[in-house]
C-alpha positions in Angstrom: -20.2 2.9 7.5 -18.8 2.8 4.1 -20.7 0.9 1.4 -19.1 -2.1 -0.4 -18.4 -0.2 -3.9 -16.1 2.1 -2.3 -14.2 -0.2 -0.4 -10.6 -0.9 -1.3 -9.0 -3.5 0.5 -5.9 -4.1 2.2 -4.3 -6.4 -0.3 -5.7 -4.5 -3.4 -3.8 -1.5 -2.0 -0.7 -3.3 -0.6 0.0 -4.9 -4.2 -0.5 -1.5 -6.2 2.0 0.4 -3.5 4.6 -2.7 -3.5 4.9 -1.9 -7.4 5.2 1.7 -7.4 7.9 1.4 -4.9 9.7 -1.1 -6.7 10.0 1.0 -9.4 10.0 4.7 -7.9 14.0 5.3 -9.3 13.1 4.3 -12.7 10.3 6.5 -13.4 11.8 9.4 -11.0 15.1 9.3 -13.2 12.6 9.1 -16.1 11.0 12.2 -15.2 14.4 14.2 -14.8 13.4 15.4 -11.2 15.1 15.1 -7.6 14.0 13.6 -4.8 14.2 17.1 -3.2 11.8 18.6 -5.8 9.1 15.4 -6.2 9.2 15.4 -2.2 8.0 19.1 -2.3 5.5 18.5 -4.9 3.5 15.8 -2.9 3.9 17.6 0.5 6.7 15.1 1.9 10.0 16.3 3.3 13.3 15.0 1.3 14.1 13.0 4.0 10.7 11.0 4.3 10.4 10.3 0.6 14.2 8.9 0.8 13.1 6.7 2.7 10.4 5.4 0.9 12.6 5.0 -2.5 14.8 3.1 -0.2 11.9 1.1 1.2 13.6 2.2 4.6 9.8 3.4 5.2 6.2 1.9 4.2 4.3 4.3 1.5 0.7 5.3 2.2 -2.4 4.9 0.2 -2.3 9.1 0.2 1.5 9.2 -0.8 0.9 6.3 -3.5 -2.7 8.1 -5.1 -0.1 11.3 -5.1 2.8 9.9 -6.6 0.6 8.0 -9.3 -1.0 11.6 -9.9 2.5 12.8 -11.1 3.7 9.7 -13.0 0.4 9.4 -14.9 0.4 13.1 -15.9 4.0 13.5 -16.5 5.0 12.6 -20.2 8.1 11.3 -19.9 6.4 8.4 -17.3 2.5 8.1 -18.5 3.5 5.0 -20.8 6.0 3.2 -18.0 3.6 3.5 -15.3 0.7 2.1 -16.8 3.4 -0.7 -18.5 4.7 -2.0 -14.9 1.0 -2.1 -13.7 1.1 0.4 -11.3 -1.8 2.8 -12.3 -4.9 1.3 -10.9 -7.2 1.4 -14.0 -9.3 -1.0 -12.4 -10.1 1.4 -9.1 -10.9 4.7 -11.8 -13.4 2.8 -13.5 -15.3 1.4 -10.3 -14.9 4.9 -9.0 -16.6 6.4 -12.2 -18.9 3.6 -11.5 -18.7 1.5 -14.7 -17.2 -1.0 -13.0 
């Protein structure tokens, strides 16, 4: 069973992932990359992150902690991720346990 401080819920996740997608042409154009080369980079196929730029396809929780991983440590997108809310500050700090 997994204790209650390292639960994330449904929702929590759902509204981080809803934001990111919204906004997944933005900061890719941002970051000068393709689809075919941020697919690669996260382990998707061109085809399957297409579809999640399109929102032809639902993102997962693995695909979404992936994609925030790039953002967050590319310089061209650091500042507009954290600016459209989509980092998850909130989850780092109750995973470092401050929270």
């Amino acid at each position: 069973m997994i204790r209650q401080k390292w639960l994330v819920s449904p929702d929590y996740k759902d509204s981080y992932i809803e934001v990111l997608t919204e906004n997944l042409l933005p900061l890719r154009t941002k970051a000068d990359i393709t689809q075919e080369e941020l697919a690669a980079m996260i382990g998707l196929s061109r085809q399957t992150y297409y579809a999640l730029e399109t929102r032809r396809r639902p993102m997962s929780w693995n695909t979404f902690l992936s994609l925030v991983l790039f953002f967050d440590t590319n310089v061209e997108t650091h500042s507009m991720l954290r600016d459209i809310n989509a980092f998850p500050t909130d989850l780092l700090i109750k995973m470092a346990g401050r929270g």
